[in-house]
C-alpha positions in Angstrom: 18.4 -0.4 26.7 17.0 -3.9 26.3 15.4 -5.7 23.8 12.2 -6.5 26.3 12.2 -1.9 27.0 12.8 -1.5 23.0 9.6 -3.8 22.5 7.2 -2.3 25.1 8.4 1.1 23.5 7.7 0.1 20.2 4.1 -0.7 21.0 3.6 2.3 22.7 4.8 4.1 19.6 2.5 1.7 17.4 -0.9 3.0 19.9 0.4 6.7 19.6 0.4 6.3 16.0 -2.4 4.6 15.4 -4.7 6.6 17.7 -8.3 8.2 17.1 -9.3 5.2 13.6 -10.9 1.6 14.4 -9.2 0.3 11.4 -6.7 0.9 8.5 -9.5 2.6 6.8 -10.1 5.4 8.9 -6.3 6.0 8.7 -5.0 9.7 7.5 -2.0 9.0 4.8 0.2 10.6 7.9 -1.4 8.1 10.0 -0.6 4.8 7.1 3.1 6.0 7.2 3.7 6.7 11.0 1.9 3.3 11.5 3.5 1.3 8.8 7.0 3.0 10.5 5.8 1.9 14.6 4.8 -1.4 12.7 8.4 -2.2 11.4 10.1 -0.9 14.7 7.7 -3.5 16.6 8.6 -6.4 14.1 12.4 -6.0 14.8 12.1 -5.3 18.3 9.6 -8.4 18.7 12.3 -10.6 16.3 15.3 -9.3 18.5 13.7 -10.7 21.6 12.7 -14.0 20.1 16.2 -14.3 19.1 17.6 -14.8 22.4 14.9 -16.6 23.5 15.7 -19.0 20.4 19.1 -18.9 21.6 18.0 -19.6 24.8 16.3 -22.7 23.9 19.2 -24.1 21.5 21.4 -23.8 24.9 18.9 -26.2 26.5 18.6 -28.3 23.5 21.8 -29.2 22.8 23.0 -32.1 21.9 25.0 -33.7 25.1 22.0 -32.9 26.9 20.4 -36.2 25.3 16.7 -36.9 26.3 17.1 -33.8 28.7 17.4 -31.6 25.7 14.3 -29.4 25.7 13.3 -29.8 22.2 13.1 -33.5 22.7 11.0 -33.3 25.5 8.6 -31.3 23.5 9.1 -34.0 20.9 11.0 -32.4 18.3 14.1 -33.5 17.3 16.3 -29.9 16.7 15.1 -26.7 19.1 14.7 -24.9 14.9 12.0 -27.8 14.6 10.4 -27.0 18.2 10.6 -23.1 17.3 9.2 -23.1 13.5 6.3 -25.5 15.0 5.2 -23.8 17.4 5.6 -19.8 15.9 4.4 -20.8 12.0 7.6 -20.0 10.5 9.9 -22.2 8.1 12.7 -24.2 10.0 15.4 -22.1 7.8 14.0 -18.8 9.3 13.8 -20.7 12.9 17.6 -21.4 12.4 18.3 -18.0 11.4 16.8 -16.5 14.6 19.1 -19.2 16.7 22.0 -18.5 14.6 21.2 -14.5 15.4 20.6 -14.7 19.0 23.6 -17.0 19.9 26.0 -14.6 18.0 24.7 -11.8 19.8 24.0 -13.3 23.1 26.6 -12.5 25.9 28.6 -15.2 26.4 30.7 -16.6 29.9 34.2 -17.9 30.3 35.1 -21.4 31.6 35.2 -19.7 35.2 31.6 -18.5 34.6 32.7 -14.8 34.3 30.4 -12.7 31.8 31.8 -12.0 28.7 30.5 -9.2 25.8 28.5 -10.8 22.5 30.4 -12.2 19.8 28.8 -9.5 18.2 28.4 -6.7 20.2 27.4 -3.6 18.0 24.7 -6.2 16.2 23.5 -6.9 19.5 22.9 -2.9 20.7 21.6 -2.5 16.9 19.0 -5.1 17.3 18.1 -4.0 21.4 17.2 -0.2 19.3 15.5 -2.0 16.6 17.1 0.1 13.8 17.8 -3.7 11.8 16.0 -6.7 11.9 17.3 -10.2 12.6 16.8 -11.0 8.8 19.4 -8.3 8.1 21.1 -9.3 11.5 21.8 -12.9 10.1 22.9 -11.6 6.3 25.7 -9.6 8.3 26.8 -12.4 11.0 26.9 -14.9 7.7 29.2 -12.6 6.2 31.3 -11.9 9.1 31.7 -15.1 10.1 33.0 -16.4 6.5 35.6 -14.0 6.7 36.8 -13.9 10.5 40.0 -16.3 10.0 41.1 -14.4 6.5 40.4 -11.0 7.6 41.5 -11.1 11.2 39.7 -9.6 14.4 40.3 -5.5 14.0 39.2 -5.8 10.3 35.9 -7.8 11.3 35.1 -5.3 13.9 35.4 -2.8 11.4 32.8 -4.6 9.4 30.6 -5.3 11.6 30.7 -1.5 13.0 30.0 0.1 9.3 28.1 -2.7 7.7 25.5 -2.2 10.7 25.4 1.3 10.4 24.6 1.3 6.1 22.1 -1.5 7.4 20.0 0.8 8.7 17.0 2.1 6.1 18.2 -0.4 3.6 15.7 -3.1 2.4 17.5 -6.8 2.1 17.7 -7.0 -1.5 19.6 -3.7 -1.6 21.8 -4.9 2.1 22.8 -8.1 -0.3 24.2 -5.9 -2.8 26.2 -4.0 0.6 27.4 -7.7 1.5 28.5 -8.7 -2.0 31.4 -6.0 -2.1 31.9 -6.2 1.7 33.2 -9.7 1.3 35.6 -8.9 -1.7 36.4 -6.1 0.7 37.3 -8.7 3.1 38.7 -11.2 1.9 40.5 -10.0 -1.9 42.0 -13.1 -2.7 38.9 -14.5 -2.1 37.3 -13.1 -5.1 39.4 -15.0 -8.0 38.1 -18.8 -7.4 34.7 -17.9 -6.4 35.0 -16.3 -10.0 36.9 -19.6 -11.8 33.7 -21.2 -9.5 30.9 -19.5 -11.1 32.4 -19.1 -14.4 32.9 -23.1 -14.7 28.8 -23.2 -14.4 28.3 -20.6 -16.8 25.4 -22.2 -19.5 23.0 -21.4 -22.2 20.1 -23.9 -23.1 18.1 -23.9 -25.7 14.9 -26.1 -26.6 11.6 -25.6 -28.2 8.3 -26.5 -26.5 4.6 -26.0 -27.4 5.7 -23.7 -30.8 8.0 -21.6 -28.8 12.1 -21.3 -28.1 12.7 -21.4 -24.3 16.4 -20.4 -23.6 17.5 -20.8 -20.5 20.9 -18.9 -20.0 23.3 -18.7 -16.4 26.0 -16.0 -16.9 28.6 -15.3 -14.5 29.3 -11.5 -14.5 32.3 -11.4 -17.0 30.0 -13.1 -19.4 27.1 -11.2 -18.8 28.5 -7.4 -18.4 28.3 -6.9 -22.3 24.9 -9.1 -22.8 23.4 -7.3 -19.6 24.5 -3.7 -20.9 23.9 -4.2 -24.2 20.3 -5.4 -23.6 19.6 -2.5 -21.2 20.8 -0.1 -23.6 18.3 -1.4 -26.2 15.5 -0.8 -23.7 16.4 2.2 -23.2 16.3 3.4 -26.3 13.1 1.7 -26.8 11.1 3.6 -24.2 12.8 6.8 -24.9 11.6 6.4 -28.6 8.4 5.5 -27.4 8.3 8.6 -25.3 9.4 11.1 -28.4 6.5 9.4 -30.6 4.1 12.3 -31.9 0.9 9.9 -30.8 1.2 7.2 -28.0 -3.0 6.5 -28.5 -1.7 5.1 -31.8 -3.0 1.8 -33.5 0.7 1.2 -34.2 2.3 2.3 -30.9 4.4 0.7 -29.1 3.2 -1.2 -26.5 5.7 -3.5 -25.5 7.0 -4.9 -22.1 10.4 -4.6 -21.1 10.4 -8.6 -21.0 9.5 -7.9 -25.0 11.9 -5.9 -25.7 14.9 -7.5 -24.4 13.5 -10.3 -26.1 13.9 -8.5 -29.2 16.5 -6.7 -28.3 18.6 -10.5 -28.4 16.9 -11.3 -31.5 18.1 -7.5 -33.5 21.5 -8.4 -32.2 21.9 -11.4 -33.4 20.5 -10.4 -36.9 22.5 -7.8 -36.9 26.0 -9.9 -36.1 24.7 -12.2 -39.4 24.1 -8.9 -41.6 26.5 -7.0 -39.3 25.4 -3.3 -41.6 24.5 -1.0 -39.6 25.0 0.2 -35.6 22.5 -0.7 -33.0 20.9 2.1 -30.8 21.7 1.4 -27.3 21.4 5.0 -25.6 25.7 5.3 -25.4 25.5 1.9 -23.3 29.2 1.3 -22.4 30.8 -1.9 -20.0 32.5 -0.2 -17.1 34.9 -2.1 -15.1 36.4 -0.2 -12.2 39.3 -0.7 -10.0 42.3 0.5 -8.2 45.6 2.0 -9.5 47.5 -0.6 -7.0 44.9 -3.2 -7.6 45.8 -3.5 -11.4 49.7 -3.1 -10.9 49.5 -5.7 -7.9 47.2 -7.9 -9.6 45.7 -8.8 -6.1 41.8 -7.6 -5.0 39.0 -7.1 -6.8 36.8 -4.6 -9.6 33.3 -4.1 -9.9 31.3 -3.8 -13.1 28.7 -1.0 -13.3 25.6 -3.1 -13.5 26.4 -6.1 -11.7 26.7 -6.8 -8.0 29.1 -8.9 -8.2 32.7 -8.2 -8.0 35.1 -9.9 -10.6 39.1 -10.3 -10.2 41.7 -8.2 -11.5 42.5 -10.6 -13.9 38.4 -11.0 -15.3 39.2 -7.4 -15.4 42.2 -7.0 -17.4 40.6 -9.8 -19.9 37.5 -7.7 -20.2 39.2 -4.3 -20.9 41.0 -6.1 -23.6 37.6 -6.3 -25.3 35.2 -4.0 -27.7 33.1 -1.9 -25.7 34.8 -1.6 -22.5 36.1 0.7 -20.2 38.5 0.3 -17.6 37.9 2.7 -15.3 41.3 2.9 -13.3 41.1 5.7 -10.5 44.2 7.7 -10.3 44.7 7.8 -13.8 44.8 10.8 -16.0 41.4 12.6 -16.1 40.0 14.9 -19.1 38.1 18.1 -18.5 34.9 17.6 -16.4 33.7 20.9 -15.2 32.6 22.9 -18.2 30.6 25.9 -16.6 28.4 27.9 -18.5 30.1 27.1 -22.2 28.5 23.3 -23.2 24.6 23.2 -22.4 25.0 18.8 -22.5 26.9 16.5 -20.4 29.8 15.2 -22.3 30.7 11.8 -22.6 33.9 12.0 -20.4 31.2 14.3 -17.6 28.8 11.2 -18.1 32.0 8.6 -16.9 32.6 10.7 -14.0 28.7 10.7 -12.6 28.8 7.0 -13.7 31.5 6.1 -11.4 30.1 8.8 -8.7 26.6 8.1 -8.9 26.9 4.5 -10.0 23.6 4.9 -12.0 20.2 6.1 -10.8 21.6 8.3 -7.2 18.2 7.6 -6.0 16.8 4.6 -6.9 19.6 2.6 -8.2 18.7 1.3 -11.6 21.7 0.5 -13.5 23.6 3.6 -15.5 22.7 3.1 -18.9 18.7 3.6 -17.7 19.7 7.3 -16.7 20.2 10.4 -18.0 22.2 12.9 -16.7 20.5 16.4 -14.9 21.2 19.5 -14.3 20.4 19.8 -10.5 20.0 23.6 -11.1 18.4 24.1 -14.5 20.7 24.7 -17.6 18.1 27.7 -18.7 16.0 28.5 -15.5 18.5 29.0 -12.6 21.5 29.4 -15.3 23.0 26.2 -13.5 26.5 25.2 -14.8 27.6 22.0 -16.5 29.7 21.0 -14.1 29.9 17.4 -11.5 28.6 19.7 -8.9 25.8 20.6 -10.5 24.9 17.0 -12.5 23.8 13.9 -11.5 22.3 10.6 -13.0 18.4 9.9 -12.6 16.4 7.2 -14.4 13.2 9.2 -15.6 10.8 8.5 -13.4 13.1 9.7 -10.3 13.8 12.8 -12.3 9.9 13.5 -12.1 9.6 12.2 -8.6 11.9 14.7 -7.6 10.3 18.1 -9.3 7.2 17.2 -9.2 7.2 16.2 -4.8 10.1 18.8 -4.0 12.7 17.0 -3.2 16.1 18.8 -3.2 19.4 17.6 -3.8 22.7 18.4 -2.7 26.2 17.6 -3.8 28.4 17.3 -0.4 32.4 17.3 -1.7 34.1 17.9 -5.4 34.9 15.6 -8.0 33.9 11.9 -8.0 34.6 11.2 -4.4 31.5 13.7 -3.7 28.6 12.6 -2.4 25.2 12.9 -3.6 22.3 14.0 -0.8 18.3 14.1 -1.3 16.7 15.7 1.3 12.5 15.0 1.3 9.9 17.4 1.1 8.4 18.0 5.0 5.4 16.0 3.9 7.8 13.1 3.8 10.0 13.9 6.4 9.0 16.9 8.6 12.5 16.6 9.9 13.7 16.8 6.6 16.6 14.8 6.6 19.1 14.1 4.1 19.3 10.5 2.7 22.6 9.2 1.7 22.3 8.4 -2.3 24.6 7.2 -5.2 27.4 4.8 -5.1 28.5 5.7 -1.5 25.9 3.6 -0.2 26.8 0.7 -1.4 31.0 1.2 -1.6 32.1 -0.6 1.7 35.9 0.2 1.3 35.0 4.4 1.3 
């Protein structure tokens, strides 16, 4: 199919859709979602064409072309200036849509024989409209780092599944995706990025107009325990705040999370000078996981639960040395994890195990130490069993999405290298089809 028949369908999906209302108004909530759906179809099948026409133009603006070159005719000195002018958009996001459409764009040898797309499977993927050229460009960035370390079958691989998980996923959540993609790529990679980043690591602090500013930039060894910590604190903050007898209270707590990690800093650092008593931090616990051959090789790469960034075996090592750390090492010896009907709660080593499955909130991905952990079928209702299969971690408001809209969840696998499925109510989805969750979204190398 082509990009210019994956448009016209897309606005004949977008009329169907929006049939029978003169404006948004008159729109059923059916309607708004089958609408808002046609509406982002359209957007990436309108950006895919205007990709290779952007291509198109760089072609006849380049630069040996001279005063021929068609964005100087036009009186603009780069074809990103020409397109930006003349469609509104910013000249980074008008070199983004060249950069897109050139690496998907068939290409010809010096004979003038056609040749496929630099990236092919992109290219199909756009011509559907299943991913945008935003996402489009975050892959072909990544790929084209990596192409001389990682070699041509590896790339292909890449670009094959790092297309595929693009599909559904908003860019904030694909930029996570690319973060371990590239230590999946290129390993040795990973350690001076990490010397990089940790060289600019700071903390600032200045007063202005009667208040301290800090100002802190953390790479993620430094900020694994300061980020878990804090999170734990707020945590345990709202779930006192939910177990307080009377929430209309004069003296209730009303705090924002932006509050509370504020205090949160300032309790811990009172607490280091006094250094009596324990802080609550709802079980928060650094997790660093990696390989069995990773840690005896030394080579490739961890991630800590928390952070999207990926640290090196050696960040990792250091950090495991430390208070408060865990070193999650698969293929290691494992405790008991499937308890059945004899423990009502979760243990701590059951928690671990959804941790490194779920990798915190298996629906929404909030970090782990916002979660609890569930009984998928209830403990006392449907006699469920306290086992992996039947748990999982949800953040609390998840947790209610899911009883309270019907969604169901199913656990596809055993152990840790299961896989967690929610399948939406049919007012969602009359289809009902099961959407990927947990970790395994996000874990190139599975």
């Amino acid at each position: 199919m082509s990009k210019l028949t994956g448009l016209h369908q897309a606005v004949a999906r977008l009329d169907v859709a929006w049939a029978g209302a003169d404006d948004a108004m008159g729109l059923s909530r059916e309607q708004l979602i089958a609408v808002n759906d046609a509406l982002g179809a359209l957007q990436r099948c309108a950006d895919a064409v205007h990709a290779d026409i952007a291509a198109g133009i760089a072609h006849e603006s380049r630069r040996e072309l001279g005063a021929g070159s068609l964005a100087k005719e036009h009186g603009f000195r780069t074809a990103a200036k020409l397109i930006a002018a003349t469609t509104g958009i910013s000249s980074g996001d008008a070199s983004r849509l060249v950069a897109v459409g050139e690496a998907t764009a068939p290409r010809t040898d010096l004979l003038g024989a056609r040749l496929p797309a630099r990236y092919e499977v992109l290219r199909a993927a756009l011509a559907a409209g299943v991913i945008g050229v935003a996402a489009a460009g975050l892959i072909i960035a990544l790929l084209d780092r990596c192409r001389v370390v990682a070699g041509t079958e590896r790339i292909l691989e890449a670009e094959t599944l790092l297309t595929e998980r693009a599909v559904g996923l908003g860019l904030d959540e694909l930029r996570k995706l690319i973060t371990r993609a590239e230590a999946w790529l290129d390993p040795d990679g990973v350690q001076p990025k990490e010397d990089e980043r940790r060289a600019k690591r700071s903390l600032k602090i200045f007063e202005r107009d009667g208040m301290v500013h800090l100002s802190a930039v953390l790479d993620a060894e430094t900020a694994a325990p300061v980020v878990t910590a804090i999170r734990g604190f707020v945590s345990a903050a709202f779930a006192a705040r939910k177990d307080a007898p009377d929430a209309e209270a004069v003296d209730a707590d009303r705090r924002t999370v932006a509050m509370i990690q504020a205090d949160a800093l300032a309790a811990f650092c009172a607490h280091i000078l006094g250094c009596e008593s324990r802080m609550p931090l709802a079980g928060a616990t650094v997790i660093v996981r990696l390989t069995l051959d990773d840690l005896q090789s030394g080579a490739g790469s961890a991630t800590v639960d928390g952070l999207d960034q990926p640290v090196g075996v050696g960040a990792a090592r250091r950090m495991a040395a430390g208070r408060g750390v865990i070193p999650w090492v698969m293929g290691g010896r494992s405790e008991i994890l499937d308890w059945g009907r004899e423990k009502r709660l979760f243990t701590r080593a059951q928690r671990l195990a959804l941790v490194e499955r779920d990798g915190g909130c298996a629906m929404c991905g909030l970090p782990p130490e916002m979660t609890k952990a569930h009984h998928i079928r209830w403990w006392q209702r449907d006699h469920g069993p306290t086992d992996l299969a039947n748990g999982v971690l949800l953040c609390e408001t998840c947790h209610h999405r899911i009883h309270d809209n019907g969604w169901d969840i199913h656990i596809d696998g055993t152990g840790i290298a299961a896989r967690v499925w929610f399948t939406p109510p049919r007012c969602v989805d009359p289809a009902r089809t099961p959407r990927l969750g947990g970790r395994a979204r996000f874990d190139i190398a599975a």
